[in-house]
gemmi code that builds the backbone of each chain (N, CA, C; Angstrom):
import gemmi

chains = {
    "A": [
        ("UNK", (107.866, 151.657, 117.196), (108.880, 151.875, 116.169), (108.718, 150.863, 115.023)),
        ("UNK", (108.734, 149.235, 115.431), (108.271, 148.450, 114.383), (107.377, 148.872, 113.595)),
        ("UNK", (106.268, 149.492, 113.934), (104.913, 149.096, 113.658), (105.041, 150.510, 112.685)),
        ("UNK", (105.846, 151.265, 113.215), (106.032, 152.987, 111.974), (106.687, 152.278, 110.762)),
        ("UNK", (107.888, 150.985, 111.192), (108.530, 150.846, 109.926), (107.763, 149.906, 109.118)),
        ("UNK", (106.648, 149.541, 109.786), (105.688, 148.248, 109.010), (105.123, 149.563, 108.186)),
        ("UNK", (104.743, 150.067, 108.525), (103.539, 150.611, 108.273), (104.299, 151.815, 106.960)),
        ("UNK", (105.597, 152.284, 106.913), (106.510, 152.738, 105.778), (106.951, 151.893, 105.112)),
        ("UNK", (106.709, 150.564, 105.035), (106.983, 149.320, 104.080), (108.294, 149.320, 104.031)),
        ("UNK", (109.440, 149.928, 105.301), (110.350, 149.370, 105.733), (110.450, 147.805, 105.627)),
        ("UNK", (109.528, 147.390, 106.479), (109.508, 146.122, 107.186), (108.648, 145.263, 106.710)),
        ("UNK", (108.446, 144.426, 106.357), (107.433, 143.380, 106.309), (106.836, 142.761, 107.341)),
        ("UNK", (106.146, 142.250, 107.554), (105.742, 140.947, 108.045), (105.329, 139.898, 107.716)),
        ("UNK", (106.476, 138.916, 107.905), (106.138, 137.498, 107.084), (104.609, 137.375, 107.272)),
        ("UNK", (103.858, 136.460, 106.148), (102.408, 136.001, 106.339), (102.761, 134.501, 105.509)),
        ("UNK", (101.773, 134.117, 106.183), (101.879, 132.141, 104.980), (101.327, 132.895, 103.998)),
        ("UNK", (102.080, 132.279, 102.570), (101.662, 131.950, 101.354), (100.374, 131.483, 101.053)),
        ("UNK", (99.486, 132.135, 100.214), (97.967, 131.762, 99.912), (98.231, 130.835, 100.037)),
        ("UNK", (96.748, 129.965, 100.068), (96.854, 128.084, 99.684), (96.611, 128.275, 98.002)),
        ("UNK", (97.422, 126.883, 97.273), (97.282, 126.646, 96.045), (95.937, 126.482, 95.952)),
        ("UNK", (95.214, 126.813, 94.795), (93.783, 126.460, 93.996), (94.427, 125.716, 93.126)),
        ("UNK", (93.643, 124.505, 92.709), (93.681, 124.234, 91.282), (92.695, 122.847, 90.706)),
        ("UNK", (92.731, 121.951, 90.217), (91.987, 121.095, 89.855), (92.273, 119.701, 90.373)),
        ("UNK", (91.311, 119.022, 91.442), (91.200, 117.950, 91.901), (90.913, 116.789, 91.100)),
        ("UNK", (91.812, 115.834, 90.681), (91.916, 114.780, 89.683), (91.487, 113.806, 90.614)),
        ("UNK", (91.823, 113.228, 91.651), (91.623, 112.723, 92.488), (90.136, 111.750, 92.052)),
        ("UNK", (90.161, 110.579, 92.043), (88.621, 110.061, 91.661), (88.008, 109.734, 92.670)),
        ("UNK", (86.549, 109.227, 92.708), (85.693, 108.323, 93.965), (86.268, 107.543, 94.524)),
        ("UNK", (87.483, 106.631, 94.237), (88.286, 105.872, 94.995), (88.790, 106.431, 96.002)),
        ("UNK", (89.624, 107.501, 95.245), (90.229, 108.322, 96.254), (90.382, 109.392, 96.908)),
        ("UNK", (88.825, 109.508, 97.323), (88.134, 110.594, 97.829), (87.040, 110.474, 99.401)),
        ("UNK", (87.491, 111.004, 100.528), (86.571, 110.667, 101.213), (85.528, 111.966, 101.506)),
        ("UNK", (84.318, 111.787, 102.091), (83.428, 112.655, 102.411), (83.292, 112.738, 103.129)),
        ("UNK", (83.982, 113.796, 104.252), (83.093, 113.720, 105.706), (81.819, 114.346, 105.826)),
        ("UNK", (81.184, 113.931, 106.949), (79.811, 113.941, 107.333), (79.680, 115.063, 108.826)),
        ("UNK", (78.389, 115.848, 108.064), (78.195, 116.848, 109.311), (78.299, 115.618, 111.005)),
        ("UNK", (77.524, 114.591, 110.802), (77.722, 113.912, 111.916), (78.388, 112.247, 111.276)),
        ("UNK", (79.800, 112.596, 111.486), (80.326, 111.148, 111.560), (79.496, 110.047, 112.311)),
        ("UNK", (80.059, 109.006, 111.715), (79.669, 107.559, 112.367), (80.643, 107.187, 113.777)),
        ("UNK", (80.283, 106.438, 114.493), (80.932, 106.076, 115.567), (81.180, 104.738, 115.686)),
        ("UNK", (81.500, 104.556, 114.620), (82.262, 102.875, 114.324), (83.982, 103.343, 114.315)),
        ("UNK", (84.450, 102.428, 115.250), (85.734, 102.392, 115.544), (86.652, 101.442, 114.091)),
        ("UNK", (87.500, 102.130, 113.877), (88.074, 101.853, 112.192), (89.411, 100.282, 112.451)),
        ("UNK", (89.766, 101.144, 113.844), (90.872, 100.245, 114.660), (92.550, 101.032, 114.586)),
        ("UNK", (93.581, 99.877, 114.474), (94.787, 101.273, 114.735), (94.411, 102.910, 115.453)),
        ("UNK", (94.317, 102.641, 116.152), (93.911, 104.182, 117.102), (93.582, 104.777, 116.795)),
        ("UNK", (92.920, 104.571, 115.631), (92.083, 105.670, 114.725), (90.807, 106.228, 115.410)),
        ("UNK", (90.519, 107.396, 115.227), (89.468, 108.192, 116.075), (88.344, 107.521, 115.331)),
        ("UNK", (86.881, 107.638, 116.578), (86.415, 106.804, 115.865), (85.331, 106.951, 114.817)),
        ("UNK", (84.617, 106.422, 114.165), (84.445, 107.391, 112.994), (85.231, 107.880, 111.493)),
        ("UNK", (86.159, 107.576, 111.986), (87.136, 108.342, 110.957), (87.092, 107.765, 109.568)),
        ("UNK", (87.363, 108.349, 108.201), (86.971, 108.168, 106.991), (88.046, 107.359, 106.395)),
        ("UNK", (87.504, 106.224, 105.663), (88.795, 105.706, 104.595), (88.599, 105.944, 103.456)),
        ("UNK", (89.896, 106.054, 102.646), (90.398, 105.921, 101.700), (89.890, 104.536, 100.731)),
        ("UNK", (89.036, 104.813, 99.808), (88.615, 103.075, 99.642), (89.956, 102.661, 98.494)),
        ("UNK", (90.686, 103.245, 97.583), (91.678, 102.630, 97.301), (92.363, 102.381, 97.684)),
        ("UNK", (93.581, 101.513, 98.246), (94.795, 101.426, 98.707), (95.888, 101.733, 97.788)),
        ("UNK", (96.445, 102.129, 98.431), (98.037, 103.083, 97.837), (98.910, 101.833, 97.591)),
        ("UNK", (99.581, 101.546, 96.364), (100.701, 100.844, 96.272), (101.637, 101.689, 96.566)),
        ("UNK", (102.972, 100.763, 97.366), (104.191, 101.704, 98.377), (104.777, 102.701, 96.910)),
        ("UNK", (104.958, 101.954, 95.929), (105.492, 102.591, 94.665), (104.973, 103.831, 94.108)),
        ("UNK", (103.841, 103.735, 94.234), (101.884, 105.052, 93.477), (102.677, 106.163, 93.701)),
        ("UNK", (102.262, 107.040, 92.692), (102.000, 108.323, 93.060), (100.897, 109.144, 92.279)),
        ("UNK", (100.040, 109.108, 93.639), (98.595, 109.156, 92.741), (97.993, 110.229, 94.175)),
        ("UNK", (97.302, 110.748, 93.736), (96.472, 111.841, 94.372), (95.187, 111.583, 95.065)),
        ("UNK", (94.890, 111.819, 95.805), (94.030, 111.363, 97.432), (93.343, 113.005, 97.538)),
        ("UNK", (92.257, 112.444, 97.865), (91.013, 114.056, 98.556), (90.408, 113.920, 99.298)),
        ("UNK", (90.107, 115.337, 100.252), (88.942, 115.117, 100.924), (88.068, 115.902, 100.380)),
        ("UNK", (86.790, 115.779, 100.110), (85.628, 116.430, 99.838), (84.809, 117.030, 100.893)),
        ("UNK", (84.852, 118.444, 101.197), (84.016, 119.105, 102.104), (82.648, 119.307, 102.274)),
        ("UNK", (82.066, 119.483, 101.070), (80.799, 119.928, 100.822), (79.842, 119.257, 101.290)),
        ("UNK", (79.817, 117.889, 102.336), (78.848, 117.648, 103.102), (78.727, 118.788, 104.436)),
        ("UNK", (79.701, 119.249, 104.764), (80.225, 119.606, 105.901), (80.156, 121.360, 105.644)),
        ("UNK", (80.437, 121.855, 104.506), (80.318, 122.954, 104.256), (78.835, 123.664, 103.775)),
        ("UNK", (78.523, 124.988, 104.208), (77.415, 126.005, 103.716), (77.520, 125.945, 101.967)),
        ("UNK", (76.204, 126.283, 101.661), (75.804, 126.526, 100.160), (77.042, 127.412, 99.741)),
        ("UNK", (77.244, 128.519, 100.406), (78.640, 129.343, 99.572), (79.431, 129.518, 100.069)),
        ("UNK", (79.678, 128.601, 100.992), (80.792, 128.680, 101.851), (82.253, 127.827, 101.460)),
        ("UNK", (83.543, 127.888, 101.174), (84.425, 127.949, 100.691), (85.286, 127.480, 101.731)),
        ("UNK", (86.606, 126.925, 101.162), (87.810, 126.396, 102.052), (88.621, 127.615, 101.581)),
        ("UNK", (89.006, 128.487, 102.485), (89.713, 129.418, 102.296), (91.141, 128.968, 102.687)),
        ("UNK", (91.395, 127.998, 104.237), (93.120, 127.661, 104.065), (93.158, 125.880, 104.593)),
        ("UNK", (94.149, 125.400, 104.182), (94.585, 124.422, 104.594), (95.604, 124.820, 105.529)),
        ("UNK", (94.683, 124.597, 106.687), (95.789, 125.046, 108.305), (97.246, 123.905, 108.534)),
        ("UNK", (96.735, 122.591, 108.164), (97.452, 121.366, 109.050), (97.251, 120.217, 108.026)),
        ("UNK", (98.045, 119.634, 107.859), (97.892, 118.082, 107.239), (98.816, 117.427, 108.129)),
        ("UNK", (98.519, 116.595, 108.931), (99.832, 115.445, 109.704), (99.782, 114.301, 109.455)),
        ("UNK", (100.840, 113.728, 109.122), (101.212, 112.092, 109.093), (100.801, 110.989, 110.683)),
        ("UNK", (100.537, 110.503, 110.460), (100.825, 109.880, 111.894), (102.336, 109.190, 112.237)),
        ("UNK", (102.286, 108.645, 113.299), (103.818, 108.077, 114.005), (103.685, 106.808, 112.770)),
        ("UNK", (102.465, 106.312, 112.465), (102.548, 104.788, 111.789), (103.291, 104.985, 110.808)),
        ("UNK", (102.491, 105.671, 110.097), (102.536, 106.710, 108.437), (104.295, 106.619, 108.481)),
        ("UNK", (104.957, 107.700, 109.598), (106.466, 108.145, 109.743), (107.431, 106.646, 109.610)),
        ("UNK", (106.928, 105.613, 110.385), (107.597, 104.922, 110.845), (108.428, 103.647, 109.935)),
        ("UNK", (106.707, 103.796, 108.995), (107.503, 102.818, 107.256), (107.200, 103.866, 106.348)),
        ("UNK", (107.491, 105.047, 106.327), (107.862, 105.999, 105.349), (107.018, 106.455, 104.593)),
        ("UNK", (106.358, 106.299, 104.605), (105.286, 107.538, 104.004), (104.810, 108.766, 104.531)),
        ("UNK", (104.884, 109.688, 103.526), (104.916, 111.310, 103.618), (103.750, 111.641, 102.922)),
        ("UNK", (103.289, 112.883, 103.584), (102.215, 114.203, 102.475), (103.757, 114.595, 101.473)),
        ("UNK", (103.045, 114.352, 100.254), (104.233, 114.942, 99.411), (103.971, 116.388, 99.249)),
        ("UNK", (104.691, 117.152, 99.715), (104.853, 118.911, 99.228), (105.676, 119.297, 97.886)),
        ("UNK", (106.240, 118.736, 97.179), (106.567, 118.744, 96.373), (106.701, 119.476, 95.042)),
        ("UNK", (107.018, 120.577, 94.645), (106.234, 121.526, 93.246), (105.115, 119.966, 92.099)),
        ("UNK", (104.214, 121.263, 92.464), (102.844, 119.873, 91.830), (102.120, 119.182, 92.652)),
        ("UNK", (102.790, 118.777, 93.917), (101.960, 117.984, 94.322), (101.986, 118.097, 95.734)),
        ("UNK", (102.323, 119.295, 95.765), (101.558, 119.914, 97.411), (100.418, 119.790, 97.509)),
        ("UNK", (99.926, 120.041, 98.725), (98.436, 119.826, 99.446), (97.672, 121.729, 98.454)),
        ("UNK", (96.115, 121.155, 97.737), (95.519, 122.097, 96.948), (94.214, 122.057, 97.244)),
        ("UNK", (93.902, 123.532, 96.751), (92.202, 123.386, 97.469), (91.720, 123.498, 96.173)),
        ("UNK", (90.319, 123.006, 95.654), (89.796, 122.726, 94.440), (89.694, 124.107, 93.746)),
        ("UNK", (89.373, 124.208, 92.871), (88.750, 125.621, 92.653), (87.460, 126.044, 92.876)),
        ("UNK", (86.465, 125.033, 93.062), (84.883, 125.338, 93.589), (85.407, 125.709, 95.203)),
        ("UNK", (86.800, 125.070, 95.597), (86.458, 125.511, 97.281), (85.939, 124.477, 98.278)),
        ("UNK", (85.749, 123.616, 97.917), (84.759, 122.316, 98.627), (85.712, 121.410, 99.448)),
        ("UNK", (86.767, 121.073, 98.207), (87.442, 119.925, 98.475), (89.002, 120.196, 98.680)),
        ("UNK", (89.852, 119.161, 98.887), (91.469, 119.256, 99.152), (91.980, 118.163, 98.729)),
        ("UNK", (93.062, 118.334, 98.139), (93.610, 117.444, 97.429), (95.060, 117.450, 97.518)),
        ("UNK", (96.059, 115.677, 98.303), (97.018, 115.446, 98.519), (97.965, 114.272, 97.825)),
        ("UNK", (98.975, 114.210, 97.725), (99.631, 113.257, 97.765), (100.591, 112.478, 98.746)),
        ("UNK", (100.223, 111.329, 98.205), (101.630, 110.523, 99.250), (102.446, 110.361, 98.403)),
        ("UNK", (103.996, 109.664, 99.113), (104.564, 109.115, 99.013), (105.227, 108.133, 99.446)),
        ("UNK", (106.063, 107.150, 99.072), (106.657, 106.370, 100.329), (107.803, 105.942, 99.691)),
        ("UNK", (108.664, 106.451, 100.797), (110.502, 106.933, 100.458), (110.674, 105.688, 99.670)),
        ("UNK", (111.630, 105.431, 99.296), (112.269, 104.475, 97.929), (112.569, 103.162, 99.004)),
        ("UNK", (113.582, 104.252, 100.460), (114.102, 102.490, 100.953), (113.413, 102.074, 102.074)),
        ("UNK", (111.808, 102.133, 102.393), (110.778, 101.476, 102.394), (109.984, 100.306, 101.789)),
        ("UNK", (109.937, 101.283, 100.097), (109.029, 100.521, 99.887), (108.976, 99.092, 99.369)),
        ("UNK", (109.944, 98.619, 99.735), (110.269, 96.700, 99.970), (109.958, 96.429, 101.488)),
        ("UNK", (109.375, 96.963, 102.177), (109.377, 96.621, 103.555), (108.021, 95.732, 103.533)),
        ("UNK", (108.671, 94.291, 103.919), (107.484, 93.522, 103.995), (105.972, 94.002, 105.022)),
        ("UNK", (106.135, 94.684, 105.495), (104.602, 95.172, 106.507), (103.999, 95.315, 105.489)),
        ("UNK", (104.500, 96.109, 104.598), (103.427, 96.298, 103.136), (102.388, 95.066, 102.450)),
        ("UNK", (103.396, 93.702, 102.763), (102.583, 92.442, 102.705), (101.131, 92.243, 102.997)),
        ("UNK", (100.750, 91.255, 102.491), (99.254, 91.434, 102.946), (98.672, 92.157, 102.944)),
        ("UNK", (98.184, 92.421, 103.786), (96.725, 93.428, 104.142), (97.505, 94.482, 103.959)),
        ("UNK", (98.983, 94.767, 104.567), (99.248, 95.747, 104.543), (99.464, 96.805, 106.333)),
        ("UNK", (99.334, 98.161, 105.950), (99.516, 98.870, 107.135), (98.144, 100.058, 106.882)),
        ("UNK", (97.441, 99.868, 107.618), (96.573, 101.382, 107.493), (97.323, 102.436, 108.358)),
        ("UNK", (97.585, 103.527, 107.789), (97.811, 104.747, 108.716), (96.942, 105.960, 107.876)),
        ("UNK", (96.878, 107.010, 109.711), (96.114, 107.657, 109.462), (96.462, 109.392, 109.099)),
        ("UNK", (95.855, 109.799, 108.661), (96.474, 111.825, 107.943), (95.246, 112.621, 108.447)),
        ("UNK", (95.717, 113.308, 108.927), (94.722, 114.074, 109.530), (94.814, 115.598, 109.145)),
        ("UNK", (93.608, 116.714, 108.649), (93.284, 117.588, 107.963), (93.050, 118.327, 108.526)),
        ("UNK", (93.445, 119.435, 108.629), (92.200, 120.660, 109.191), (92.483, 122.291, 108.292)),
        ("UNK", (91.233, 122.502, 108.328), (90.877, 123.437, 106.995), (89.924, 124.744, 108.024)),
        ("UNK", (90.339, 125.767, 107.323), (89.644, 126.737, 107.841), (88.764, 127.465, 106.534)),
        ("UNK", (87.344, 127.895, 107.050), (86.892, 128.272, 106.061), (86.636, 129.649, 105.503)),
        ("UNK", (85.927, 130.161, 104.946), (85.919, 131.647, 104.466), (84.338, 132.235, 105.059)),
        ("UNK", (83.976, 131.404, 106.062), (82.684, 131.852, 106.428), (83.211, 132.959, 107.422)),
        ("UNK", (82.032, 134.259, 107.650), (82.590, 134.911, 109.038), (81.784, 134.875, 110.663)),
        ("UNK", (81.995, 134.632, 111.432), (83.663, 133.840, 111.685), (83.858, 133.185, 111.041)),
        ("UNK", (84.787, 132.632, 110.898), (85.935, 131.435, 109.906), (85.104, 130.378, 111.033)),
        ("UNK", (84.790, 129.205, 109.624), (84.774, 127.449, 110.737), (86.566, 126.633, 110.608)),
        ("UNK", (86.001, 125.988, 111.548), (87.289, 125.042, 111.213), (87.229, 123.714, 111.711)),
        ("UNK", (87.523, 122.773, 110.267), (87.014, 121.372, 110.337), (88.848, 120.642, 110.641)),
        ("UNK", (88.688, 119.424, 111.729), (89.605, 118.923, 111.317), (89.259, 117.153, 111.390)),
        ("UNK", (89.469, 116.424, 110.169), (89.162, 115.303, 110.328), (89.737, 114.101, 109.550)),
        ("UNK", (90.015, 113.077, 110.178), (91.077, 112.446, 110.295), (90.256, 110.471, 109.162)),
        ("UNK", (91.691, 110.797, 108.381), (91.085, 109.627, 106.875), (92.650, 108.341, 107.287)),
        ("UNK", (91.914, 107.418, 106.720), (92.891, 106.669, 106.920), (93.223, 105.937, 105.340)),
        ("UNK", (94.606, 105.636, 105.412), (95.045, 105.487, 103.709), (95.254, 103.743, 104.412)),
        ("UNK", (95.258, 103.094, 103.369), (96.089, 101.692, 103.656), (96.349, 101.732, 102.445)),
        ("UNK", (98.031, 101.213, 103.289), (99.204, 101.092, 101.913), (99.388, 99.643, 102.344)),
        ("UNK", (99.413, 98.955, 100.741), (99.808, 97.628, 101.092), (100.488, 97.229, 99.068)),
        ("UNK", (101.188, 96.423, 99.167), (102.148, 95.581, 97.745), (100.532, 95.095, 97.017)),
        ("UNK", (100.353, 95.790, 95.636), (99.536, 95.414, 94.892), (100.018, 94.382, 93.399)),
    ],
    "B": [
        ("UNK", (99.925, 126.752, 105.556), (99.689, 125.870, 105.802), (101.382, 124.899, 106.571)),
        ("UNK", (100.570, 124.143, 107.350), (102.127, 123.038, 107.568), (101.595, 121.673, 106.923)),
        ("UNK", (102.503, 121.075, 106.961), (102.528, 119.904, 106.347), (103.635, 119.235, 107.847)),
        ("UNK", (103.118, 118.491, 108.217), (104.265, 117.726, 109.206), (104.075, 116.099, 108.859)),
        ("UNK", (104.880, 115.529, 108.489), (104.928, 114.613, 108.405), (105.906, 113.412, 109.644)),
        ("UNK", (105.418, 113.992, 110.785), (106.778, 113.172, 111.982), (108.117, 113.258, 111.686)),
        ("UNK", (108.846, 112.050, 112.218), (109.724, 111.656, 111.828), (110.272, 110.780, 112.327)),
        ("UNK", (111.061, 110.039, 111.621), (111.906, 108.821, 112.362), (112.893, 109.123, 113.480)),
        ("UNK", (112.678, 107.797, 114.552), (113.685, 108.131, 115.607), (114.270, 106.841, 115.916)),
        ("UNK", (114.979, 106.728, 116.314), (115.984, 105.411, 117.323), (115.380, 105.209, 118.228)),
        ("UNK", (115.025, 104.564, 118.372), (114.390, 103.676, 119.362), (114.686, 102.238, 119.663)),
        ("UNK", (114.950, 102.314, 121.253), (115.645, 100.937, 121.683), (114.822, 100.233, 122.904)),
        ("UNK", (113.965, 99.214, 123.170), (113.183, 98.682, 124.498), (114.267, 97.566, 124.165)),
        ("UNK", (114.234, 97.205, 125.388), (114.860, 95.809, 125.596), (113.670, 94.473, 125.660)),
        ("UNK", (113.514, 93.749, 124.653), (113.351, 92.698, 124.700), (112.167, 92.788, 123.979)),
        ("UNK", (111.765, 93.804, 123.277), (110.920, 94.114, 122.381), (111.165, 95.449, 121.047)),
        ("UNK", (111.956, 96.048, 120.935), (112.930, 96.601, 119.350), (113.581, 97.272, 119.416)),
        ("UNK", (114.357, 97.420, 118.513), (115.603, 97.958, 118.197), (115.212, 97.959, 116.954)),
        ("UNK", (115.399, 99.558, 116.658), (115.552, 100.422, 114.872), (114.564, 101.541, 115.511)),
        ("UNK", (114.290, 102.063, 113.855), (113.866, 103.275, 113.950), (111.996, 103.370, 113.964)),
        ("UNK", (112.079, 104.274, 114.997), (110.403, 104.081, 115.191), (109.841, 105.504, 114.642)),
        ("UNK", (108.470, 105.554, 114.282), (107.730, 106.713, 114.063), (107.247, 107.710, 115.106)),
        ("UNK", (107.652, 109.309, 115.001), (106.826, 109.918, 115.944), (106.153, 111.105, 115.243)),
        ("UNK", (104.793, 110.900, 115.725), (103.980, 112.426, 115.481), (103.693, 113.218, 115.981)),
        ("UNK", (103.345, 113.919, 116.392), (103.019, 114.425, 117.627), (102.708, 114.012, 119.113)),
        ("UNK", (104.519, 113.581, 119.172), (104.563, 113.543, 121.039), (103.992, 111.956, 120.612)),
        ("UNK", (103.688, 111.176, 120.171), (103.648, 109.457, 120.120), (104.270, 108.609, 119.179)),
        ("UNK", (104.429, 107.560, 119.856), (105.684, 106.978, 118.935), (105.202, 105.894, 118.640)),
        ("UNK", (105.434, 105.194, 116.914), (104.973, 103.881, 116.447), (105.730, 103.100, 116.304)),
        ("UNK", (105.879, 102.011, 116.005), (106.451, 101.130, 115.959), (106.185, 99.592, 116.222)),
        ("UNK", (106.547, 98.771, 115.145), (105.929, 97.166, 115.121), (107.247, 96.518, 115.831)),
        ("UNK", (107.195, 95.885, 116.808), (107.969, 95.210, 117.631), (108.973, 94.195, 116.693)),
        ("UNK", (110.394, 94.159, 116.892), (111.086, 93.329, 115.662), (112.176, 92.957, 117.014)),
        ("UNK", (111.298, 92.466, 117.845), (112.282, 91.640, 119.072), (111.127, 90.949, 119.856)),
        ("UNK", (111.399, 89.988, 120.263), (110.753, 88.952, 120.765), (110.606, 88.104, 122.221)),
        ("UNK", (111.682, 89.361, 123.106), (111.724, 88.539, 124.731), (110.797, 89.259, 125.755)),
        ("UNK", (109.932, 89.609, 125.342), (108.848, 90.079, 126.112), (107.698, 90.748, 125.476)),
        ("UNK", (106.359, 90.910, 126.236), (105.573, 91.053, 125.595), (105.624, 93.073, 125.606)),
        ("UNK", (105.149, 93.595, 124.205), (105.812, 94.662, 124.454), (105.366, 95.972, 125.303)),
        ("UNK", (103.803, 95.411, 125.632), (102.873, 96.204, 126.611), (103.636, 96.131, 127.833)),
        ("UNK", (104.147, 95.368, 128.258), (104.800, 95.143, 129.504), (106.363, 95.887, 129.993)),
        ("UNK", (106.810, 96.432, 128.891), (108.324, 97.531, 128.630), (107.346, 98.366, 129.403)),
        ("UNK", (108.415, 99.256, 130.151), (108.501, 100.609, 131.036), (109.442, 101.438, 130.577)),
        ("UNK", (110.245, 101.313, 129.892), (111.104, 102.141, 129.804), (111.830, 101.698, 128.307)),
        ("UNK", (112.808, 102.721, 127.674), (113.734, 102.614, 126.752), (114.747, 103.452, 126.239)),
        ("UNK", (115.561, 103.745, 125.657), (116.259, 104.388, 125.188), (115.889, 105.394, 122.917)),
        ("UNK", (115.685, 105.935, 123.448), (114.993, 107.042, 122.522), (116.302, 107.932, 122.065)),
        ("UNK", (116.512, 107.962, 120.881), (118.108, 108.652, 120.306), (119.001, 108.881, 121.674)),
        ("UNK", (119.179, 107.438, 122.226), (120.426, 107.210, 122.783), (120.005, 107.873, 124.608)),
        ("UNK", (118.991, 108.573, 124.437), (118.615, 108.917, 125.967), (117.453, 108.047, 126.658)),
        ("UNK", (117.906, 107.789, 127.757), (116.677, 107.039, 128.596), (115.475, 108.214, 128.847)),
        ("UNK", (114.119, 107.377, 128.323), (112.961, 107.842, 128.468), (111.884, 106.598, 129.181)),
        ("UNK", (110.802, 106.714, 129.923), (109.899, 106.038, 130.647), (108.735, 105.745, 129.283)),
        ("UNK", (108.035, 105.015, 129.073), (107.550, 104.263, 128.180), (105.807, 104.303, 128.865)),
        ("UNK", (104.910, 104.512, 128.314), (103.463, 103.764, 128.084), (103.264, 103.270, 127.276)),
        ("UNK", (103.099, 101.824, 127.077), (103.019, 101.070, 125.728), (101.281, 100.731, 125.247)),
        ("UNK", (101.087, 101.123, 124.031), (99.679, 100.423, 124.168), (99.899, 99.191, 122.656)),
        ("UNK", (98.979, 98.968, 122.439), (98.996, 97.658, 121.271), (97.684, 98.102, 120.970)),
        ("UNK", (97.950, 98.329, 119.260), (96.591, 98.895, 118.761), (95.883, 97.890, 118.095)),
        ("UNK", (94.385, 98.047, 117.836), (93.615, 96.978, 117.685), (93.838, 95.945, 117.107)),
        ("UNK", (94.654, 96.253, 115.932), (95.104, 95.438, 115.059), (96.029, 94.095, 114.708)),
        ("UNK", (96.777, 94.576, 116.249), (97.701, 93.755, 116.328), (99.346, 94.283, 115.756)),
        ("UNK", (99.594, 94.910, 114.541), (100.945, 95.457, 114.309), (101.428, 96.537, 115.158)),
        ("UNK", (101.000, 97.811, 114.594), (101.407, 98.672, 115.490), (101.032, 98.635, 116.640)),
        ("UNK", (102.160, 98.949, 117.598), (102.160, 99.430, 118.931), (102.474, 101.020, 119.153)),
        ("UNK", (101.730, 101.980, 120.138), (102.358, 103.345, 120.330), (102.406, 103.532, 121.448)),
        ("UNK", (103.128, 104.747, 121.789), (104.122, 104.925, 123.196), (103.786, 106.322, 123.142)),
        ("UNK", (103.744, 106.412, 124.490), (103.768, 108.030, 124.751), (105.447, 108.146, 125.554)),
        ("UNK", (106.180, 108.807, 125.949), (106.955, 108.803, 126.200), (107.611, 110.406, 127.004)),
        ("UNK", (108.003, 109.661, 128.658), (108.602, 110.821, 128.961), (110.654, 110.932, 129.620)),
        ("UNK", (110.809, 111.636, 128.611), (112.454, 111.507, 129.379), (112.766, 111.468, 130.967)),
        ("UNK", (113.927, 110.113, 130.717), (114.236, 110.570, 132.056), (115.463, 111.329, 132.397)),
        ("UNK", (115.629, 112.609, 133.577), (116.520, 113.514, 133.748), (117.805, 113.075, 134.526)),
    ],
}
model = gemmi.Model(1)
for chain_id, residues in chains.items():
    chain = gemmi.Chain(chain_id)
    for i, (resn, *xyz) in enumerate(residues, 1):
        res = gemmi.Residue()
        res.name, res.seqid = resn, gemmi.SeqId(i, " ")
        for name, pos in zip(("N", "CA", "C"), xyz):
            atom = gemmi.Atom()
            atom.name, atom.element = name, gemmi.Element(name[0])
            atom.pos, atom.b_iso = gemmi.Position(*pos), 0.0
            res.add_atom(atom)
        chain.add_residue(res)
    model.add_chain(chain)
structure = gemmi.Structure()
structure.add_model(model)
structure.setup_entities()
């Protein structure tokens, strides 16, 4: 019966919203590349090991745009068709910093298709929180992207930001 | 797509913190802001006001510590 009223455009069926395309501003700072074969150097904070940094650090205040670049990892015409997952970690949660979803500055896939491009943030009554001191806090965001190859691939791999008072 | 960003929880060990800790998926962060024990050594705590059993680890770094955590009934 559903499936007569789907099928008479009675009914819908919810589907996710395309992923945004648009233009990755994001610079070499703040861009990592993963590698068909990661490294197996342990980063530390429970970070998997291997895992990619962020070579700028985020001031708690920034709001500045962060990428990952696929195209080591991706085929000659092969494309990021969705952004499945972006997660914060418990660290990330714990002194306030978020993936900002935000109109503008949701999570976007480039327009070549290669790359993804995010923002943070870090809530207002955080960002005086001395951990930010010093060195700071690395936490880690972890990605996973499905692609437009058939079958679909699917990469998921995990960057670490350090936010620290600049 | 999701976007999950955790979220903050209450979190209480005795003799190692009190406030709000980070969780992401099913693990919980948090930098110790109490000082009567070492915090690998907690078994247990109170998690938004309910008793839960505690695995503590201490990550390389030295700040954060994370917990896996299972309620107790």
């Amino acid at each position: 019966m559903l499936a007569h009223l789907i099928a008479l455009g009675v009914l819908t069926v919810p589907t996710q919203p395309p992923a945004d395309v648009g233009s990755v501003i994001a610079g070499t700072q703040r861009t990592v590349s993963p590698l068909q074969v990661p490294s197996s150097a342990a980063v530390g904070d429970n970070v998997p090991l291997g895992a990619y940094r962020w070579p700028a650090p985020m001031e708690p205040a920034d709001r500045a745009p962060y990428a990952f670049d696929w195209s080591k990892i991706l085929g000659t015409d092969e494309k990021i068709a969705e952004i499945t997952r972006v997660t914060m970690s418990a660290a990330g949660a714990a002194v306030g910093v978020e993936i900002d979803s935000s109109t503008g500055r949701r999570p976007i896939i480039s327009e070549n298709g290669k790359a993804i491009q995010l923002w943070f943030l870090c809530l207002d009554a955080f960002q005086d929180n001395p951990v930010f001191g010093g060195n700071g806090v690395n936490i880690t965001v972890t990605c996973r992207v499905r692609t437009d190859a058939s079958p679909y691939k699917q990469f998921e791999r995990t960057a670490v930001l350090t936010v620290r008072q600049q | 797509m999701i976007v999950d960003n955790g979220k903050r929880r209450s979190l209480v060990i005795a003799g190692v913190f009190d406030g709000e800790c980070g969780e992401s998926e099913g693990v919980l962060s948090f930098i110790p802001n109490l000082f009567g024990k070492p915090a690998v050594t907690a078994r247990g705590g109170l998690l938004d006001g309910d008793p839960v059993s505690l695995s503590i680890e201490a990550a390389p770094d030295g700040r954060f510590f994370t917990a896996k955590y299972r309620r107790i009934a």
